[in-house]
N, C-alpha and C positions, 0 to 999 in steps of 0.2 A: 504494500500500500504506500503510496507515493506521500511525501508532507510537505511537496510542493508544491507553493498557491498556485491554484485554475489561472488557465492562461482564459486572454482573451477570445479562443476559436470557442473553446469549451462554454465559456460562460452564453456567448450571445446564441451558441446552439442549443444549449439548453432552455435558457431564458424562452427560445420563442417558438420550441417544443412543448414545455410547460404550456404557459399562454395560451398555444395554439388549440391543442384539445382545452382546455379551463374554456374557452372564447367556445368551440364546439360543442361545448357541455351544457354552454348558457345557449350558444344560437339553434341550436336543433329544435329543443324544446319552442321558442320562440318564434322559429321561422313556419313552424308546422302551426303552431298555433294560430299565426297569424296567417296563414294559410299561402304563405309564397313557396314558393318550386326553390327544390335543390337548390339548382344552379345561380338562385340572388344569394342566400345567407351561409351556403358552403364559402363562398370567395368573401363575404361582406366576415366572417367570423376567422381565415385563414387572416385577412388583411388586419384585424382589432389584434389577433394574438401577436403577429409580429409587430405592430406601432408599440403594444402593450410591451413586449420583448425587449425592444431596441430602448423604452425608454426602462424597464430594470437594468437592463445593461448599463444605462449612464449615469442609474443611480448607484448601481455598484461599483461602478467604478470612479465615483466620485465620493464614496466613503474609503477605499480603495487608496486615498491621494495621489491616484494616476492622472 
């Protein structure tokens, strides 16, 4: 087991992995309810997890003092 800190490729992949299904978990439910097709809130819920992503990324790497 490595005890050296997550580089930068690691964190923003994980970050907007996470995100991405968290944003799917919320939009499926939501998209069907609200009765729109697939293909608006699969892309509208991929695109929330990665904005959502990119901005943990900057919050961690700005506790980080990179």
């Amino acid at each position: 087991m490595s005890t050296q800190p997550p580089d930068r490729t690691y964190v923003v992949t994980m970050a907007c992995i996470t995100f991405i299904v968290a944003w799917l978990a919320i939009g499926a439910p939501l998209g069907l309810a609200a009765d729109w097709p697939w293909f608006v809130w699969v892309p509208a819920s991929v695109f929330a997890g990665l904005v959502t992503g990119a901005i943990a990324y900057r919050i961690w790497r700005a506790s980080n003092g990179d």
